[in-house]
C-alpha positions, 0 to 999 in steps of 0.5 A: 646657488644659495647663501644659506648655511643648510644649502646643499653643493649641488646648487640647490636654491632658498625654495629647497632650504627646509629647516628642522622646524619645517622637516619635523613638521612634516614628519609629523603631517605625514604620520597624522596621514599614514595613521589616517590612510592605515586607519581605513579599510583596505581599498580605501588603503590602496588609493589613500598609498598611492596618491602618498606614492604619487606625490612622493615620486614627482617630488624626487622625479623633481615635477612638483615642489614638497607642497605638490604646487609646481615644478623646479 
């Protein structure tokens, strides 16, 4: 388990530690995304949400790290 105040009790490790920095960074990325995929037409739509809904459920799923990198 990590000694980092953000940790969470589960056992979570420094790899999982984001701060809020990193999360609103993030949120902002992935608005600039949304924006960009909403922005096209609409099969174009339809891939550009599934791949977010892909890369979205591995991380949850735990197969990939948030940078779609590796596993855990």
């Amino acid at each position: 388990m990590s000694d980092h105040p953000d940790a969470t009790v589960r056992g979570d490790t420094d790899l999982d530690v984001v701060d809020a920095a990193d999360r609103q960074e993030a949120r902002v990325e992935s608005a600039a995304r949304l924006a960009d995929i909403e922005s096209q037409p609409l099969a174009s739509r339809a891939q550009g949400f599934e791949q977010v809904h892909d890369e979205l459920r591995a991380v949850l799923e735990g197969t990939t790290d948030d940078t779609g990198q590796g596993g855990r």
